[in-house]
PASEBA-1860 file (N, C-alpha, C; in nm, 3 decimals):
! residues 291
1> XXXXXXXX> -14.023/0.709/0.606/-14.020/0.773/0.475/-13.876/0.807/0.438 ~ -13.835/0.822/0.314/-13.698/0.871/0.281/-13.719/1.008/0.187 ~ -13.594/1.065/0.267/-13.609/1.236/0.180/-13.448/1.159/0.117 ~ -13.444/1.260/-0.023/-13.364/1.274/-0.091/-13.327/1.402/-0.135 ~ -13.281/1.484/-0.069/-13.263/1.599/-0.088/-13.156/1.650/-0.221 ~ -13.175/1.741/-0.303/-13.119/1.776/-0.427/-12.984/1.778/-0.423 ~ -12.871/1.778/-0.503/-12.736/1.758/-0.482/-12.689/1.860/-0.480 ~ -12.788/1.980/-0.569/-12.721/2.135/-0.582/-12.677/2.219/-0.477
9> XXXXXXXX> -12.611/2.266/-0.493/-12.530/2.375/-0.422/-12.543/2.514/-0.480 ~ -12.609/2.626/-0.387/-12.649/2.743/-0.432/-12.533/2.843/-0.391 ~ -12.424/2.881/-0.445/-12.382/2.976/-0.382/-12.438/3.136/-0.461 ~ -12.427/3.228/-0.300/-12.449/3.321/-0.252/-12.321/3.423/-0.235 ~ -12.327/3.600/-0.190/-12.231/3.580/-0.166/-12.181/3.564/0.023 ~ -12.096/3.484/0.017/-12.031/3.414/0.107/-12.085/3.364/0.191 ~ -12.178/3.252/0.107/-12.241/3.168/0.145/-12.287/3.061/0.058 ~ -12.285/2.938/0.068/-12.367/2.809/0.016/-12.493/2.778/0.064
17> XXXXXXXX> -12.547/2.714/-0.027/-12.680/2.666/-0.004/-12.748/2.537/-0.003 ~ -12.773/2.437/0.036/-12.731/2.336/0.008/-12.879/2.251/0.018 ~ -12.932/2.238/-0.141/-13.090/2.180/-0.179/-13.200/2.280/-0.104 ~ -13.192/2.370/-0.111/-13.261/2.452/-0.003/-13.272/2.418/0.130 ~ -13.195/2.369/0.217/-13.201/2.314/0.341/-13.162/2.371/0.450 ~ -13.049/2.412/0.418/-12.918/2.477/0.515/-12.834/2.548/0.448 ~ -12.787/2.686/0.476/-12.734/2.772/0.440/-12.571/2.724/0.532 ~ -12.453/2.736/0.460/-12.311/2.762/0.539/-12.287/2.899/0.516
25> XXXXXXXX> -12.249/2.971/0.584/-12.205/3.144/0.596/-12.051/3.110/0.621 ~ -11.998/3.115/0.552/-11.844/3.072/0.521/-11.784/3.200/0.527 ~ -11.818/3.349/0.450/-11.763/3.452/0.450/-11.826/3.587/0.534 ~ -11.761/3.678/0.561/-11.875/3.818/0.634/-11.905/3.792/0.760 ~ -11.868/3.728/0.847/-11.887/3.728/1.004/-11.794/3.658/1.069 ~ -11.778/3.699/1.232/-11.681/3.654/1.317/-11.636/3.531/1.277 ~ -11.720/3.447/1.253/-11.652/3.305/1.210/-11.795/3.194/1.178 ~ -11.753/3.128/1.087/-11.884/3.059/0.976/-11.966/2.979/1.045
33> XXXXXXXX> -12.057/3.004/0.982/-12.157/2.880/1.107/-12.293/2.792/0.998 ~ -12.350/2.785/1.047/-12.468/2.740/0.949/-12.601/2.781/0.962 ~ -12.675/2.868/0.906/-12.789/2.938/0.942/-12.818/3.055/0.797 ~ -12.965/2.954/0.756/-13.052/2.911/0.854/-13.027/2.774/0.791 ~ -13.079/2.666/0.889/-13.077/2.512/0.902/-13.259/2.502/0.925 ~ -13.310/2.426/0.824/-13.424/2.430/0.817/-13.481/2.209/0.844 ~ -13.604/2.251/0.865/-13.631/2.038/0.810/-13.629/2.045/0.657 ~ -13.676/1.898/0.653/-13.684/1.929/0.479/-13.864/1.988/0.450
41> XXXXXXXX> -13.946/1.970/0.541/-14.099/2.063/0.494/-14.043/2.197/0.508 ~ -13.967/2.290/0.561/-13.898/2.443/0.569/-13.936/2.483/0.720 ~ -13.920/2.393/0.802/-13.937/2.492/0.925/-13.795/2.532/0.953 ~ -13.759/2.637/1.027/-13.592/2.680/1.040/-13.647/2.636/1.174 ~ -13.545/2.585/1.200/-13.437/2.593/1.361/-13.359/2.634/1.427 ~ -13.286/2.755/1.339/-13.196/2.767/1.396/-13.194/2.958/1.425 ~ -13.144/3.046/1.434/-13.163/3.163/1.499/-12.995/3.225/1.484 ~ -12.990/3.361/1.403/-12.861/3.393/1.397/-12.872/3.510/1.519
49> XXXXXXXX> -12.753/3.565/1.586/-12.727/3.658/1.693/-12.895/3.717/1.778 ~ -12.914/3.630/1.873/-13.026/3.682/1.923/-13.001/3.838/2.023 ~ -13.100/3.858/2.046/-13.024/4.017/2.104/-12.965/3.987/2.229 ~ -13.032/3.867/2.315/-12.953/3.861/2.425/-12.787/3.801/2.455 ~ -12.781/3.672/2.291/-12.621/3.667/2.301/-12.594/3.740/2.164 ~ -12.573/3.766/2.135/-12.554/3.830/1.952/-12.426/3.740/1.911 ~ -12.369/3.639/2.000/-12.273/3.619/1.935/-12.293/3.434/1.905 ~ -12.460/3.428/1.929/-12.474/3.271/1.897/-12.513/3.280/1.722
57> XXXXXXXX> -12.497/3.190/1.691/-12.439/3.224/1.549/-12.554/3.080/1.494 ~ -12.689/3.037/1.485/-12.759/2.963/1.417/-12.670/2.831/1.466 ~ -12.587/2.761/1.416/-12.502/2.621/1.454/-12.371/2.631/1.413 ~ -12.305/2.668/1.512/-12.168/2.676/1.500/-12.059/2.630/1.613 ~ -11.923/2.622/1.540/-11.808/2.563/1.666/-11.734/2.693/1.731 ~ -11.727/2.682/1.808/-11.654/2.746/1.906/-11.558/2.763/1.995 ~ -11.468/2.818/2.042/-11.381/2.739/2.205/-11.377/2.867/2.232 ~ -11.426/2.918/2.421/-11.440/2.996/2.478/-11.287/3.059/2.510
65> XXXXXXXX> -11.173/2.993/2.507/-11.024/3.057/2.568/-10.948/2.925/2.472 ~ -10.875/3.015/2.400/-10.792/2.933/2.372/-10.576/3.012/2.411 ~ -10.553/2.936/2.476/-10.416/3.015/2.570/-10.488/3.082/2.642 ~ -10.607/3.178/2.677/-10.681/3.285/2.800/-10.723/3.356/2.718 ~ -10.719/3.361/2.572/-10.748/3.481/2.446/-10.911/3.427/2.464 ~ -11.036/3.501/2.425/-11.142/3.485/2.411/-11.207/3.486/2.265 ~ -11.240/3.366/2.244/-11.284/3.325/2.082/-11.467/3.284/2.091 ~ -11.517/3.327/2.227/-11.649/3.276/2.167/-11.721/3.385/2.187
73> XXXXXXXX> -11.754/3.510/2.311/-11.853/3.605/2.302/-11.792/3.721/2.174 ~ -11.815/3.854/2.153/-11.822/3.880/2.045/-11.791/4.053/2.095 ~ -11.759/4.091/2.200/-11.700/4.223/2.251/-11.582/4.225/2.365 ~ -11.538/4.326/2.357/-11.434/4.348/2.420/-11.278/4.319/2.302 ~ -11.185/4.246/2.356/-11.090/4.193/2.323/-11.167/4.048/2.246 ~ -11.169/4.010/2.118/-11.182/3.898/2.079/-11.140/3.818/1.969 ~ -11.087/3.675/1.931/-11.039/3.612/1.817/-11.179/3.608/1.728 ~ -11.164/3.624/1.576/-11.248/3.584/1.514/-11.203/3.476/1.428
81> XXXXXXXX> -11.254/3.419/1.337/-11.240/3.278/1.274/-11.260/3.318/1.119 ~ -11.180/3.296/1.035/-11.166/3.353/0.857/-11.153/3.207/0.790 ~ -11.222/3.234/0.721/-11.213/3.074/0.578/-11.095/3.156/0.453 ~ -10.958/3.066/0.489/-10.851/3.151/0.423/-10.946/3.162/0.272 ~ -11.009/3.075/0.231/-11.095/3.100/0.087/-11.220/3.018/0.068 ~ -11.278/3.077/-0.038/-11.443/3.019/-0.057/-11.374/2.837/-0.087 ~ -11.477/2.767/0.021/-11.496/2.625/0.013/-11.484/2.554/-0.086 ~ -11.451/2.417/-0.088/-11.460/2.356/-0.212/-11.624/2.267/-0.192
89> XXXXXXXX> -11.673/2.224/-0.298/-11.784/2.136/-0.340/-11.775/2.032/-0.399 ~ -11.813/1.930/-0.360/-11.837/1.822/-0.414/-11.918/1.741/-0.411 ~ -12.005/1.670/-0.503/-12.112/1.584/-0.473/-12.068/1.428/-0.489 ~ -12.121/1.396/-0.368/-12.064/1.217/-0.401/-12.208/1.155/-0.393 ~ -12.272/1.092/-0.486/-12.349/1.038/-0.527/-12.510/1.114/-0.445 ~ -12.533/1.114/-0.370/-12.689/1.125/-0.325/-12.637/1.223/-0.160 ~ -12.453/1.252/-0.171/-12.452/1.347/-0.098/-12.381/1.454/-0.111 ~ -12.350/1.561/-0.053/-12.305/1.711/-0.069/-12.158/1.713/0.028
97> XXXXXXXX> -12.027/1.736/-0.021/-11.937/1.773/0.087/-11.840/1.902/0.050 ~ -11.842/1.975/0.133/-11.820/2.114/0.179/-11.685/2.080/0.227 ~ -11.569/2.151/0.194/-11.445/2.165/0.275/-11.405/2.313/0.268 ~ -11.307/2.273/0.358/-11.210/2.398/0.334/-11.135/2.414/0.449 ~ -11.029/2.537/0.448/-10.939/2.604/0.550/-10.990/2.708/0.603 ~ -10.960/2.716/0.739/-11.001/2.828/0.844/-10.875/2.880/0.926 ~ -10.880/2.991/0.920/-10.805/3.043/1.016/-10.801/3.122/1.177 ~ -10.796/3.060/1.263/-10.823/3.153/1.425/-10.709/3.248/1.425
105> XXXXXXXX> -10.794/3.359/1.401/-10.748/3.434/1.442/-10.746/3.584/1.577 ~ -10.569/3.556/1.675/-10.626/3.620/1.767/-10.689/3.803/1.773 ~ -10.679/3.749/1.887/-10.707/3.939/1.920/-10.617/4.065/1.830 ~ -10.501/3.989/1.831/-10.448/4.158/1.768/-10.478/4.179/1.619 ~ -10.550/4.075/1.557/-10.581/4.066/1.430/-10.510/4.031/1.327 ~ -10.372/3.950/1.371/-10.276/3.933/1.225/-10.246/3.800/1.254 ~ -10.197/3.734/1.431/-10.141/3.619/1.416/-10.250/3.466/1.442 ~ -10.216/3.371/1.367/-10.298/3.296/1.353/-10.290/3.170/1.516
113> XXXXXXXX> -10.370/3.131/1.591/-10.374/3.039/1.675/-10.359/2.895/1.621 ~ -10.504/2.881/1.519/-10.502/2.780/1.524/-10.523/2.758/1.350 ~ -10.498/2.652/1.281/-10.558/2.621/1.187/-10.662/2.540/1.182 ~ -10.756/2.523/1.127/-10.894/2.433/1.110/-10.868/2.390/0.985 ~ -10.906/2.240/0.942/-10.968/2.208/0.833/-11.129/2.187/0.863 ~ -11.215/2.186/0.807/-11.360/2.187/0.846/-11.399/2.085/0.713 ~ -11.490/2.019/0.741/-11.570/1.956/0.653/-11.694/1.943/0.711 ~ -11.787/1.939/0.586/-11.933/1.943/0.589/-12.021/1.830/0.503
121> XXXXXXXX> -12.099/1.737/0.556/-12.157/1.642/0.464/-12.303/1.667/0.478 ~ -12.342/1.654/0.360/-12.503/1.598/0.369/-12.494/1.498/0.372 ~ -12.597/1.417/0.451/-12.640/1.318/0.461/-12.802/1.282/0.441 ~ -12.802/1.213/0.342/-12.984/1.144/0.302/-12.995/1.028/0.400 ~ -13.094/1.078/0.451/-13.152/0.952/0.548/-13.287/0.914/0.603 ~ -13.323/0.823/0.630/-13.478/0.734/0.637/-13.519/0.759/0.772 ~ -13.628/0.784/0.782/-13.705/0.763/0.887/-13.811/0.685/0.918 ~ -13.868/0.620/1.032/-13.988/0.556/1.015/-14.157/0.628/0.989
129> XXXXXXXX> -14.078/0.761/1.061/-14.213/0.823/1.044/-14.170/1.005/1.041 ~ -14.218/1.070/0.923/-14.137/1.180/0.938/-14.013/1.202/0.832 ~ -13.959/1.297/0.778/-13.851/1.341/0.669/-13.744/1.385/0.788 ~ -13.633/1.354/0.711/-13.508/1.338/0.817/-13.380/1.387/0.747 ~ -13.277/1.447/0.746/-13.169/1.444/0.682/-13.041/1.492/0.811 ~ -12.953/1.444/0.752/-12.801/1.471/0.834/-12.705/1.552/0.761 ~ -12.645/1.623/0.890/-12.522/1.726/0.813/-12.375/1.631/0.939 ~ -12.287/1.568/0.861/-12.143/1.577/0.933/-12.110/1.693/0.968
137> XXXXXXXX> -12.011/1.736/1.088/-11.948/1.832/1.073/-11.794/1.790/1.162 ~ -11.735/1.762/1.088/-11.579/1.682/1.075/-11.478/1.844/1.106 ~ -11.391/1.892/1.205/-11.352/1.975/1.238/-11.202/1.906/1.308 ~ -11.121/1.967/1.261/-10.957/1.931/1.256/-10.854/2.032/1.306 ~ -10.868/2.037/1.432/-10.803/2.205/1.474/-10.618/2.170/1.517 ~ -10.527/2.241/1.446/-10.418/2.221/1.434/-10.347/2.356/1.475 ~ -10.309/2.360/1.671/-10.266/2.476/1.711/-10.132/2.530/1.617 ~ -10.093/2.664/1.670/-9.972/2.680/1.555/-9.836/2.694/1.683
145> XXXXXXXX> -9.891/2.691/1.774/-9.791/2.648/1.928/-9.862/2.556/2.009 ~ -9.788/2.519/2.152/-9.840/2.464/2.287/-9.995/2.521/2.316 ~ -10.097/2.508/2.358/-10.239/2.532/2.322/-10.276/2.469/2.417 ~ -10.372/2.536/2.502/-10.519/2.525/2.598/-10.577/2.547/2.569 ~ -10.718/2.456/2.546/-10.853/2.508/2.494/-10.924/2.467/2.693 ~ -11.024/2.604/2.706/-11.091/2.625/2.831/-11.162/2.697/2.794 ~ -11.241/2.682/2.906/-11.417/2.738/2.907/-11.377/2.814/3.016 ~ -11.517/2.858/3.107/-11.545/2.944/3.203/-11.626/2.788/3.241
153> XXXXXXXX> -11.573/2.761/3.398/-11.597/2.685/3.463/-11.742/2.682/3.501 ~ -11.853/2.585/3.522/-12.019/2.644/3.515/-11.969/2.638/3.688 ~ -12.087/2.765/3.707/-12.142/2.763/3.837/-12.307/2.804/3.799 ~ -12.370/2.889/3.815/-12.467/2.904/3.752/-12.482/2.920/3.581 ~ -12.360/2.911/3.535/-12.326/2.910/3.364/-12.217/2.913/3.346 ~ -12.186/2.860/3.221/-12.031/2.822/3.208/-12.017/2.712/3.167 ~ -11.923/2.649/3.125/-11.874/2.503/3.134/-11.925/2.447/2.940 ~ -11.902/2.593/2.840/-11.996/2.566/2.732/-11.844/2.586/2.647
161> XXXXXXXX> -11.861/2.535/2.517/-11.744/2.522/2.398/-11.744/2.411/2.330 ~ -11.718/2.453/2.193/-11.762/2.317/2.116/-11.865/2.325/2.009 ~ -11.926/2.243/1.958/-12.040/2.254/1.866/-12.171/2.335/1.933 ~ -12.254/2.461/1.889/-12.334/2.454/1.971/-12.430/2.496/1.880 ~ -12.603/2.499/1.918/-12.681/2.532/1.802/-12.749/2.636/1.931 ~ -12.851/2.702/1.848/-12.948/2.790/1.896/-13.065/2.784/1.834 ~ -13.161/2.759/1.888/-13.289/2.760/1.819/-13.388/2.905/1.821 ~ -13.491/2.896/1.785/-13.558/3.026/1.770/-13.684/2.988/1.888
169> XXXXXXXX> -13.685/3.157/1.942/-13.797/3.158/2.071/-13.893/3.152/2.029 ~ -13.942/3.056/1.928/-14.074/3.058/1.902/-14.122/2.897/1.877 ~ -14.008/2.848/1.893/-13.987/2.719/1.894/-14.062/2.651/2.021 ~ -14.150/2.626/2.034/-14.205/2.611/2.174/-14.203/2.467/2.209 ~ -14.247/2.479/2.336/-14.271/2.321/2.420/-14.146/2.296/2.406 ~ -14.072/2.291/2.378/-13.920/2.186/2.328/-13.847/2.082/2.485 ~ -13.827/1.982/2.471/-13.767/1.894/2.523/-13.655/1.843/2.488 ~ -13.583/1.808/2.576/-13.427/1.776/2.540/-13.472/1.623/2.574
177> XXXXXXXX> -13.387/1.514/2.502/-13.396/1.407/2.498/-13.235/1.305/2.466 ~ -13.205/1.224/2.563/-13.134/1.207/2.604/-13.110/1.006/2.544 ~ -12.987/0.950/2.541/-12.987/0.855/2.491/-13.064/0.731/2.643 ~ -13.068/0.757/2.714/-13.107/0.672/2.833/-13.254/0.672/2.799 ~ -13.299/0.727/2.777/-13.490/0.732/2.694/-13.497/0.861/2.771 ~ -13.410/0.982/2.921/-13.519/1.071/2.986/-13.519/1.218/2.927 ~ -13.607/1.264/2.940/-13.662/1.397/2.914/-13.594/1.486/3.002 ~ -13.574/1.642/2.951/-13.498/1.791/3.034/-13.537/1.857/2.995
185> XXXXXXXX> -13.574/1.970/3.096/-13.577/2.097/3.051/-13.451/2.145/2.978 ~ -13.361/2.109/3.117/-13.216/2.191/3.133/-13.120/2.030/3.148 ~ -13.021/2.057/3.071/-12.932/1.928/3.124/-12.755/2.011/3.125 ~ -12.704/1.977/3.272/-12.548/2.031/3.293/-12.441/1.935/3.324 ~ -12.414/1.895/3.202/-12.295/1.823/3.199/-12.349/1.673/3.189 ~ -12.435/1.609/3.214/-12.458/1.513/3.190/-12.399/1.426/3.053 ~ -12.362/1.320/3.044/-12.299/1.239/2.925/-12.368/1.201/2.848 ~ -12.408/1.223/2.727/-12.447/1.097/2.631/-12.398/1.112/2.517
193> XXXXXXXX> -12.400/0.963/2.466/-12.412/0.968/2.286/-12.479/1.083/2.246 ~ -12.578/1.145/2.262/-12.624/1.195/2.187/-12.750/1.264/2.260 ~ -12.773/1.396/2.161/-12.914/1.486/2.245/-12.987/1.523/2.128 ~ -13.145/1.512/2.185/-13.226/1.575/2.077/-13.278/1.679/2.150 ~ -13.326/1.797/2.035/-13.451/1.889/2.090/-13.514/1.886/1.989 ~ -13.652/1.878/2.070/-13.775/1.845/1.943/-13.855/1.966/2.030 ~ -13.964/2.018/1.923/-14.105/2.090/1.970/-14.179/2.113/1.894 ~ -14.277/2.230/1.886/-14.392/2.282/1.801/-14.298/2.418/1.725
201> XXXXXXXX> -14.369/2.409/1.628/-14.281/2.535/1.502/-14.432/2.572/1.429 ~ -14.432/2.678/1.375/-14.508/2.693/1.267/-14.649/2.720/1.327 ~ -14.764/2.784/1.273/-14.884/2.831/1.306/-14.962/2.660/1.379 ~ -14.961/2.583/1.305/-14.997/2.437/1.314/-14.911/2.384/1.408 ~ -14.873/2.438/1.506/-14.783/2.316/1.592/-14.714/2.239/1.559 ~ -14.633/2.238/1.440/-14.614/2.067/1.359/-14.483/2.011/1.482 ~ -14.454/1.923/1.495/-14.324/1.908/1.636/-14.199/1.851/1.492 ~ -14.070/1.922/1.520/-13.984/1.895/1.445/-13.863/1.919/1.538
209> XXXXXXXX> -13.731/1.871/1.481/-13.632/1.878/1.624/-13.487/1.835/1.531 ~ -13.374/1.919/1.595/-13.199/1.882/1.557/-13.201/1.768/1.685 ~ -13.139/1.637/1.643/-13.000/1.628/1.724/-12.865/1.565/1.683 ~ -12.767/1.590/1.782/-12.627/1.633/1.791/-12.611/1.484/1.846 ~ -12.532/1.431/1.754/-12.482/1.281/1.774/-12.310/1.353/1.851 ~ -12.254/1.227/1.886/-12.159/1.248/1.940/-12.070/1.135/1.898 ~ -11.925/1.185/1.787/-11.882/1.043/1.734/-11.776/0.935/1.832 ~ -11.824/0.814/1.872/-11.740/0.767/1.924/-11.599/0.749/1.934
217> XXXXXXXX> -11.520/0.812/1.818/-11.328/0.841/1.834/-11.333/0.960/1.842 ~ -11.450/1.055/1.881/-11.421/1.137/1.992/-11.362/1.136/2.137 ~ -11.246/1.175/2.196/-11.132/1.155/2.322/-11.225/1.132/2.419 ~ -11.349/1.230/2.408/-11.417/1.218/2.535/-11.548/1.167/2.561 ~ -11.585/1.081/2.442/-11.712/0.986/2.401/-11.699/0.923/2.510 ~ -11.861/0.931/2.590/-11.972/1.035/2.537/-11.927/1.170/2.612 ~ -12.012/1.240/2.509/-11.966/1.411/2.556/-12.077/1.481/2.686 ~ -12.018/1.546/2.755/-12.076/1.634/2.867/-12.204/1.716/2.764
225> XXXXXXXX> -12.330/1.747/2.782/-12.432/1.869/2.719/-12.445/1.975/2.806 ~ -12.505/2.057/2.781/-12.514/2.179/2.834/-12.640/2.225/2.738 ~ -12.708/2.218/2.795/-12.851/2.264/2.699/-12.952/2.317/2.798 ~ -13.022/2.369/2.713/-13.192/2.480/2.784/-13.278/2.463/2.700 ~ -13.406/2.432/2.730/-13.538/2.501/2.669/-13.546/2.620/2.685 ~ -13.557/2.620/2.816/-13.622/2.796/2.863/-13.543/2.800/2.953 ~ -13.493/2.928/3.015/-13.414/2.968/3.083/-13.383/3.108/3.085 ~ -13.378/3.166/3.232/-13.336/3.337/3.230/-13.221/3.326/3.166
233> XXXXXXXX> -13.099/3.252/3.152/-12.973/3.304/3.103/-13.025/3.374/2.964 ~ -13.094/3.256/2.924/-13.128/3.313/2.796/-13.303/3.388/2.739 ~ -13.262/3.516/2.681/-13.377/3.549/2.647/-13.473/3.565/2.765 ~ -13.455/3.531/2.896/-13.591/3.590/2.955/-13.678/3.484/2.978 ~ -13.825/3.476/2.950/-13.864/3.414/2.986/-13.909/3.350/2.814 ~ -13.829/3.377/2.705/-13.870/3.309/2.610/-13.793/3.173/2.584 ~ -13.864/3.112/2.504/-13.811/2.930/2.462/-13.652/2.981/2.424 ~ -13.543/2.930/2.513/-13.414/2.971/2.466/-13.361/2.875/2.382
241> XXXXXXXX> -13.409/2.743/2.396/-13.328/2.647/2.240/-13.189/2.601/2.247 ~ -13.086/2.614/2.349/-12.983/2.652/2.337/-12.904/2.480/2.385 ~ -12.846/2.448/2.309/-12.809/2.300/2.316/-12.599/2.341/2.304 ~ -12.519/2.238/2.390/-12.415/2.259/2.338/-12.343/2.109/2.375 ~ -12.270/2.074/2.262/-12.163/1.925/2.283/-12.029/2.005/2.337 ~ -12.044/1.962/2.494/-11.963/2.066/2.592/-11.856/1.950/2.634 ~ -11.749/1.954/2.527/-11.617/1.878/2.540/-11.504/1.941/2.653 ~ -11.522/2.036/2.701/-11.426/2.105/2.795/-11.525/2.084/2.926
249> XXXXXXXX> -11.638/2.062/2.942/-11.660/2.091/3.058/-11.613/2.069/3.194 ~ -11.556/1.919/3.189/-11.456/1.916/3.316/-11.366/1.924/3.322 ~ -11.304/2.058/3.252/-11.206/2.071/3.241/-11.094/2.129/3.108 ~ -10.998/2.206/3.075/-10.920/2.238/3.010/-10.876/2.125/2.968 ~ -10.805/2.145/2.783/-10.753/2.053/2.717/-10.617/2.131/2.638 ~ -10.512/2.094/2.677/-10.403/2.111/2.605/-10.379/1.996/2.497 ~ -10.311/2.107/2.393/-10.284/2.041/2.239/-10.142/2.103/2.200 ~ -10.035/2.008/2.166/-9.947/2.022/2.196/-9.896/2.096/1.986
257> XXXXXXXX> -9.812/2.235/1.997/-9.831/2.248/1.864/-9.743/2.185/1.741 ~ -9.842/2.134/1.634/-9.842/2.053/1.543/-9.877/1.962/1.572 ~ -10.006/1.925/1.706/-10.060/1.822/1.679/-10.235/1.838/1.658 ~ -10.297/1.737/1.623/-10.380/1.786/1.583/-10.550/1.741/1.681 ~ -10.608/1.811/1.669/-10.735/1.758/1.789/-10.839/1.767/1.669 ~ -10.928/1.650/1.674/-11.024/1.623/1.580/-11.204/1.586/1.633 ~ -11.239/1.683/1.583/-11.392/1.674/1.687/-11.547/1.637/1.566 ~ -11.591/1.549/1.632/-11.654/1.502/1.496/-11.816/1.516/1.591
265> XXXXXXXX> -11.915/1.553/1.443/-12.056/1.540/1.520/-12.145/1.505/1.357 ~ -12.234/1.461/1.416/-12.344/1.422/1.291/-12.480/1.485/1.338 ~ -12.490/1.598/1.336/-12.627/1.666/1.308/-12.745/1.611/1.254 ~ -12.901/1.584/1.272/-12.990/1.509/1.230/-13.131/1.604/1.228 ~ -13.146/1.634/1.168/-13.263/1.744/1.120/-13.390/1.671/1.071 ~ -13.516/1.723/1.159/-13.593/1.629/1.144/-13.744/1.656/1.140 ~ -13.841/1.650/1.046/-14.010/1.666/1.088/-13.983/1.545/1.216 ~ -14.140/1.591/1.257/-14.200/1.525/1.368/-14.082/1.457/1.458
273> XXXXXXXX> -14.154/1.396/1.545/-14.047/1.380/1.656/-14.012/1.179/1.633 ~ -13.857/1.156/1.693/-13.807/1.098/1.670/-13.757/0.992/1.804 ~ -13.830/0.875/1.800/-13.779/0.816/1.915/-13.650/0.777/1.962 ~ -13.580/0.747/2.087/-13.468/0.741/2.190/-13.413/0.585/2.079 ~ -13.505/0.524/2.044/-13.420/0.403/1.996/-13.403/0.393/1.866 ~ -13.444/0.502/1.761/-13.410/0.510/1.632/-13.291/0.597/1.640 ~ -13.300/0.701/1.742/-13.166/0.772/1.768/-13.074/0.695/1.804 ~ -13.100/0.589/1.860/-12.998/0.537/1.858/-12.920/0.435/1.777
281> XXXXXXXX> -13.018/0.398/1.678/-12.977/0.319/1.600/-12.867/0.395/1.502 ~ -12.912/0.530/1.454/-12.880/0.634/1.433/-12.692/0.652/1.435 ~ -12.706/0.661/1.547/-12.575/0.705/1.636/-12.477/0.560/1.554 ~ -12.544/0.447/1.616/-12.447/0.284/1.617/-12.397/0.342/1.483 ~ -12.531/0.370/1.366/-12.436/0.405/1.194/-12.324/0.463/1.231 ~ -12.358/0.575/1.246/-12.309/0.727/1.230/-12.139/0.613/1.305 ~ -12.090/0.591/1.411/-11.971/0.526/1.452/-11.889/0.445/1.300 ~ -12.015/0.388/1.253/-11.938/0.295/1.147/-11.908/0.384/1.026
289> XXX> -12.060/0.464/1.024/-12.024/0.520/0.869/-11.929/0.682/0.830 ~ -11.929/0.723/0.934/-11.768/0.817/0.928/-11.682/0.749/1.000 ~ -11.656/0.631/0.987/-11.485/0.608/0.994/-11.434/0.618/1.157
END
């Protein structure tokens, strides 16, 4: 089936809206993310500050240390992330693109780390069975010195930074799905093109699912995941949802300043569930059609 989702753009304040689909939170919190991210029938997927991390943010980018400063949990000493101003809009034919400037900013609250350009696309797209649509999310981080981006090394957790989403504990059954065709609960560090989580939503079970393509002139294509269904880290013994395109995991990345590191993903939002080889057909576009 093909969805065609509306071209309009709802702004809010400090926030867009985009065909009723997906909300961007551009202004009013640590740093912008996207939530709520819904299919196109309205199930949400996504989950802003749950009580156990408060600082997962519905679908957003992140880097856990950048120089040793801490930019991803949300107490103590921490960088937050500012959109120097409300986004620009534009519609290019049957899609939606979102830009703008961001600023990292560290701990003491005045000097800037890093600059971001961010871009955001809708994408209309077909499915064989099921309503489907895509969000780009094109991210351009330009240190303002010499720059380490690092995680917290996993041992029992860790090894997370980068694009990450959160789903809602009510999201049940959910499976992670992997470009090789196999199924996870939990996957750590493992490589692929690309990850889905699909499950049951809604009183009716209906099974609907994000996944996180991984663009091939990405440095480290394919990317390390770091994802959970369920898991004590998170929430307890509820459905934790928690997926991440974990580009640091083996390891720290220096960026030398004024140069620029460019991290690209194509998000795929979806009714019903979506097979390993349409995802992948998926993906082959997604290489050609952002460039």
């Amino acid at each position: 089936m093909s969805y065609r989702v509306r071209v309009d753009v709802v702004r809010s304040d400090g926030a867009l809206t985009v065909g009723g689909c997906w909300t961007y939170v551009w202004a009013g919190a640590t740093r912008p993310f996207l939530h709520p991210v819904a299919t196109p029938s309205g199930h949400v997927l996504t989950r802003d500050a749950p009580p156990d991390h408060p600082w997962h943010h519905g679908l957003w980018f992140a880097v856990k240390f950048v120089n040793g400063e801490n930019f991803w949990e949300e107490y103590g000493e921490f960088g937050v992330v500012r959109s120097d101003c409300e986004p620009s809009v534009e519609s290019q034919g049957d899609r939606v693109r979102i830009s703008g400037t961001l600023s990292w900013i560290r701990p003491d609250g005045r000097s800037v780390a890093i600059v971001e350009q961010r871009v955001l696309v809708h994408v209309p797209m077909e499915a064989p069975d099921g309503e489907v649509y895509g969000i780009d999310i094109d991210v351009s981080l330009a240190p303002t010195t010499d720059t380490v981006l690092d995680r917290t090394p996993f041992t029992t957790w860790g090894g997370y930074g980068g694009l990450a989403l959160r789903g809602p504990g009510d999201w049940s059954e959910t499976r992670l799905l992997l470009a090789d065709g196999s199924s996870h609960d939990r996957v750590l560090g493992t490589a692929s093109p690309w990850c889905d989580l699909t499950g049951s939503v809604g009183p009716t079970g209906a099974l609907a699912g994000i996944a996180i393509l991984d663009h091939p002139a990405n440095p480290w294509y394919p990317v390390p995941w770091y994802a959970s269904t369920r898991s004590d880290t998170y929430g307890g013994q509820e459905w934790s949802n928690f997926v991440n395109a974990a580009f640091l995991w083996h390891g720290p990345r220096a960026v030398a300043g004024g140069d620029v590191l460019r991290i690209r993903h194509r998000v795929i939002v979806h009714d019903g569930a979506v097979p390993a080889d349409w995802l992948q057909a998926r993906a082959d576009d997604y290489g050609r059609d952002a460039g």
